[in-house]
VMD Tcl script that draws the C-alpha trace (Angstrom):
set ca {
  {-2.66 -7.35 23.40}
  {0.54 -5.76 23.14}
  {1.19 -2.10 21.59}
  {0.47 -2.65 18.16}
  {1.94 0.25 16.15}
  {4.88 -0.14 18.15}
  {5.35 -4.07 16.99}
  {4.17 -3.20 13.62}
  {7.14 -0.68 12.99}
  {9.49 -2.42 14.99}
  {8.69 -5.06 11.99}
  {8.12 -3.67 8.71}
  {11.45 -1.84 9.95}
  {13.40 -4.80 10.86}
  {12.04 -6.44 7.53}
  {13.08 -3.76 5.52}
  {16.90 -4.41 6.25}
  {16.54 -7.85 5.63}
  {14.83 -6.81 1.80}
  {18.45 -4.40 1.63}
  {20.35 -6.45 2.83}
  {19.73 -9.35 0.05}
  {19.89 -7.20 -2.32}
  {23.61 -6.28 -2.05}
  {23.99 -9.86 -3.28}
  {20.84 -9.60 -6.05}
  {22.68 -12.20 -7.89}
  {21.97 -14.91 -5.14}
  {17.94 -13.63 -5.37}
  {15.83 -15.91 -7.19}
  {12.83 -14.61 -9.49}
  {9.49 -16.10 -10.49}
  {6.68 -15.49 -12.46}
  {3.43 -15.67 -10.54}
  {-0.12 -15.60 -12.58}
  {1.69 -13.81 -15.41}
  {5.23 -13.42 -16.81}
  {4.76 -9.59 -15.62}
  {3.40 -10.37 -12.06}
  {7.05 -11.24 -10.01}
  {7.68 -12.63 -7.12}
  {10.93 -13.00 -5.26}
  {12.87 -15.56 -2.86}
  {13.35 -12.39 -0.75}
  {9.08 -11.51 -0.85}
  {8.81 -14.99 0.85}
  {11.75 -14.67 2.95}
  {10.38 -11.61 4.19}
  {6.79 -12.19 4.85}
  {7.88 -15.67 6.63}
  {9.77 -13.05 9.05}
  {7.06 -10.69 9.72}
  {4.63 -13.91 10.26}
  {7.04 -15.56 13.09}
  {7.31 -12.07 14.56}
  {4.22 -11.05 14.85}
  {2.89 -14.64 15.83}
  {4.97 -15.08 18.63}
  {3.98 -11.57 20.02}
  {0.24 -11.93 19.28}
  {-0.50 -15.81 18.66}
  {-4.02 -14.73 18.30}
  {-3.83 -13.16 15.54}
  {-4.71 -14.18 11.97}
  {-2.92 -13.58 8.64}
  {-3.41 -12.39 5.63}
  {-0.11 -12.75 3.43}
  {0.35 -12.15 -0.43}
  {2.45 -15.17 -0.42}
  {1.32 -17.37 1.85}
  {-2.61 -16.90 1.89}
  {-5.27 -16.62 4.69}
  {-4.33 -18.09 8.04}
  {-7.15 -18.08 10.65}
  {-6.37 -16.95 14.32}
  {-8.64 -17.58 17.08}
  {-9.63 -13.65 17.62}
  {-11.06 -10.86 15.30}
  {-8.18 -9.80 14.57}
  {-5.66 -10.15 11.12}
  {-2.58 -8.82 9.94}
  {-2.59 -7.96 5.93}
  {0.90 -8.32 4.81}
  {2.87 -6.91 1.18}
  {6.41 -8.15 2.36}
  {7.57 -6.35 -0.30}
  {5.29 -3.44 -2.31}
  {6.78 -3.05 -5.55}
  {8.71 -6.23 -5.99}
  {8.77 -4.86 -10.01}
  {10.76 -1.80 -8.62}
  {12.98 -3.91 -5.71}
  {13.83 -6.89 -9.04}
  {15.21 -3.55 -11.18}
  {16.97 -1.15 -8.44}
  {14.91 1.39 -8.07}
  {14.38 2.81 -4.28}
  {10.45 2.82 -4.49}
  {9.01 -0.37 -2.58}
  {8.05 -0.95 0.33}
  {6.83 -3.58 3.73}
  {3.17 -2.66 4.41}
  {1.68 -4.70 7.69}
  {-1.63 -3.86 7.97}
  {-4.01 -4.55 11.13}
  {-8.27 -5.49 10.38}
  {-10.47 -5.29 13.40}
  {-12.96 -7.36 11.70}
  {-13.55 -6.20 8.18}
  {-12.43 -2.64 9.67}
  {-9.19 -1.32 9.03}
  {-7.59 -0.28 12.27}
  {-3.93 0.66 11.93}
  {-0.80 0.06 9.84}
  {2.66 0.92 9.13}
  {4.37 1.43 6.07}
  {8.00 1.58 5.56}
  {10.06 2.18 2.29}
  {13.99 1.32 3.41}
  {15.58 2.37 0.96}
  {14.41 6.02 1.38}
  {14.47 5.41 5.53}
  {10.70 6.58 5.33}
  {8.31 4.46 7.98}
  {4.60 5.76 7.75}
  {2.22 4.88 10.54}
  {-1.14 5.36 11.99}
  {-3.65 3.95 14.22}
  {-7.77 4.51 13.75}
  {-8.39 7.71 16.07}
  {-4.83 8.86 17.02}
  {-3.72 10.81 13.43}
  {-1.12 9.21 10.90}
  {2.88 10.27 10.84}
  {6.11 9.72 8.74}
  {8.95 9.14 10.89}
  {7.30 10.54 14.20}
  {5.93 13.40 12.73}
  {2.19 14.25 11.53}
  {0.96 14.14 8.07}
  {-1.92 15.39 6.17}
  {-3.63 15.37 2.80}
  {-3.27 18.34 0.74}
  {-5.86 21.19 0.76}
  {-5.56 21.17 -3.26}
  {-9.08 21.43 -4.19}
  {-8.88 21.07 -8.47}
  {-7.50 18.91 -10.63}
  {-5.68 21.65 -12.55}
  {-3.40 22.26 -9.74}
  {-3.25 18.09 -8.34}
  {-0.30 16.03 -8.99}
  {-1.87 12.47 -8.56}
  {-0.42 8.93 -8.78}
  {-1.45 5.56 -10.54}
  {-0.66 2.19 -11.49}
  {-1.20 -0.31 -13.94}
  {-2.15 -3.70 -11.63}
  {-4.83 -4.42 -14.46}
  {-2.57 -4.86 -17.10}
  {0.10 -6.69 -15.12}
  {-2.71 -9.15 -14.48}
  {-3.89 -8.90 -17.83}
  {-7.71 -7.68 -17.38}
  {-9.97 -7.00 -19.75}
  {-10.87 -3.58 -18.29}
  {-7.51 -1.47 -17.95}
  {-7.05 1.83 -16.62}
  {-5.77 3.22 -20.07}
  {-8.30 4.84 -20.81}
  {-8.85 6.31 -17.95}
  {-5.22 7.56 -17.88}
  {-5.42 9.40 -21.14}
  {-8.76 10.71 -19.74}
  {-7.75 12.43 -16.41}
  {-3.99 13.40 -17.07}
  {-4.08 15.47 -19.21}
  {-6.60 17.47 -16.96}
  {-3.91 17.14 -14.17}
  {-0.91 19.85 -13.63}
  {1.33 15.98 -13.30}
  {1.23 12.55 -12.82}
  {3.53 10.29 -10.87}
  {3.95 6.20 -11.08}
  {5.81 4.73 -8.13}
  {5.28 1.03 -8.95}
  {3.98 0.35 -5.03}
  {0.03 1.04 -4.08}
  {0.68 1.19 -0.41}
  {3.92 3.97 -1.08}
  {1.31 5.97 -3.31}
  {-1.43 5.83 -0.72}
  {1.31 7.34 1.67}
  {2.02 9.89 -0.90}
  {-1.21 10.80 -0.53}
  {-1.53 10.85 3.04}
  {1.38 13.05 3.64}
  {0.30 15.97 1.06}
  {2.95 14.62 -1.50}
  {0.34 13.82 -3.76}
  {-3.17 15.18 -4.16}
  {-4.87 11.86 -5.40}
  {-4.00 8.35 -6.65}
  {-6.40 5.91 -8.07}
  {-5.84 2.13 -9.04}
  {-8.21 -1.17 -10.25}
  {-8.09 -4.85 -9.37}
  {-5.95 -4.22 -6.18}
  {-5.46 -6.88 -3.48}
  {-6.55 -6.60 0.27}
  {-2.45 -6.78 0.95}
  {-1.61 -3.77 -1.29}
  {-4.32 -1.16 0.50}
  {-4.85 -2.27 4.45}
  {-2.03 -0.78 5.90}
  {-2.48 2.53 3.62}
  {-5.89 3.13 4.44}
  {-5.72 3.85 8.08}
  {-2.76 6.16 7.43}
  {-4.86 8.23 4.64}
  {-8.07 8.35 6.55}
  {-6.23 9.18 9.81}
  {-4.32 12.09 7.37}
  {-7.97 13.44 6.34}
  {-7.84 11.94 2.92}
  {-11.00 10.78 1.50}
  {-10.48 6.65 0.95}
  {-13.45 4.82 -1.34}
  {-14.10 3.14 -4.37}
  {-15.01 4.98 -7.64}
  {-18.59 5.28 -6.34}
  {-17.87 6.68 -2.81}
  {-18.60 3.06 -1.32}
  {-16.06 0.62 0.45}
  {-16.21 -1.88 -2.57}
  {-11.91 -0.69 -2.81}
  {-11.03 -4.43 -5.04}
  {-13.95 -4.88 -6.86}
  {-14.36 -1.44 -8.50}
  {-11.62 0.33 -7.98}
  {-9.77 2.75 -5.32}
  {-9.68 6.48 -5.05}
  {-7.65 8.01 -2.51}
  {-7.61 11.83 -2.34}
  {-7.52 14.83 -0.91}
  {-11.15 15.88 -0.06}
  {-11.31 18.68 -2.41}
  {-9.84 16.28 -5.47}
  {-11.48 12.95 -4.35}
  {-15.20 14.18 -6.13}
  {-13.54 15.28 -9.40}
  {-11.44 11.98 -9.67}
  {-14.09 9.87 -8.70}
  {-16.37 11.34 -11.49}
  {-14.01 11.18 -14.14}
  {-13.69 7.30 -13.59}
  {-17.23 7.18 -14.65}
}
mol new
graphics top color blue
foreach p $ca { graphics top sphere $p radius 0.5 }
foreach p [lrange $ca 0 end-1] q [lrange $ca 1 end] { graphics top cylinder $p $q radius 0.2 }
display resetview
């Protein structure tokens, strides 16, 4: 197998400029509405994960897939890419610089590296399971904060975008006000990063996909953050993901009870 964080950056780089690129001419980009009129997908989200499939598949044929856009595709070892061409495709449809390519790598059910790159602000976040995480070639790690008083933490609203039942409004209105701030990026993977690199103290999040959180949760855990689901467990899309700092991760986790 060849050098995987090298091929994954290498990619989610070279996919990046194709997502800038195409947007110079946004006129030219075609929208859709997926399950819902708020849930968007792009010409340029397909475009882009059809790229990072035919790269990666003619480097590591092996491999399986696991693509927001184009579904599962079985390869003949344990081993999958999880693939968010484009994190934020809200943010990327409106001009804002906050989205992202996120190619994540599952040993199994484990996740084992991933690389995370946001083009427009030229930041590429990487790790791989034993060797630390880094943002542009340089270490990261989560934030000693150790009270919510003192955390600025980060959210999103997947749950009403996909119009559940159970939303995380009330759980907004519970913690932030307990919070010094609160931040909302618009891309899961970028927050997990944000997290990661000390930027943020915690983030939390419901009815996430497998895409949104592979690649981020190598580079958290390799940072020293604390990655789970509300109850400490590794049930991340069916209850709902915190990722903290280890001295925030206990107070979030119990105010989402």
């Amino acid at each position: 197998m060849k050098e995987i964080i090298p091929l994954i950056c290498e990619t989610a780089k070279a996919a990046g400029k194709i997502a800038l690129e195409r947007r110079k001419n946004f006129e030219n980009v075609r929208i859709f509405s997926k399950e819902t009129p708020a849930d968007l997908v792009t010409d340029v989200d397909r475009e882009v994960e059809r790229f990072i499939i035919d790269r990666l598949k003619q480097a590591t044929p092996e491999f399986g897939f696991i693509g927001e856009e184009s579904g599962v595709t079985d390869g003949t070892s344990e081993w999958a890419y999880c693939i968010d061409p484009i994190d934020g495709t809200t943010s990327y449809v409106h001009g804002s610089p906050v989205f992202s390519v996120s190619i994540g790598v599952l040993r199994g059910s484990e996740f084992y590296a991933g690389a995370v790159f946001a083009p427009q602000l030229n930041e590429l976040y990487y790790a791989e399971k034993g060797k630390g995480a880094f943002l542009n070639g340089v270490p990261i790690h989560a934030s000693t904060c150790q009270t919510l008083g003192e955390a600025l933490c980060s959210t999103g609203f997947a749950c009403i975008r996909a119009r559940k039942e159970k939303n995380n409004l009330e759980y907004f209105a519970k913690i932030v006000p307990q919070l010094q701030e609160i931040r909302r990026t618009g891309s899961a993977a970028f927050d997990i990063c944000q997290v990661a690199a000390g930027r943020f103290d915690g983030y939390w999040e419901f009815y996430l996909h497998q895409y949104d959180i592979a690649a981020g949760a190598v580079i958290a855990m390799e940072a020293g953050a604390l990655f789970t689901d509300i109850d400490g467990g590794k049930e991340y899309l069916e209850k709902g993901l915190v990722c903290a700092a280890p001295g925030v991760h206990p107070l979030l986790c119990h105010e989402l009870h």
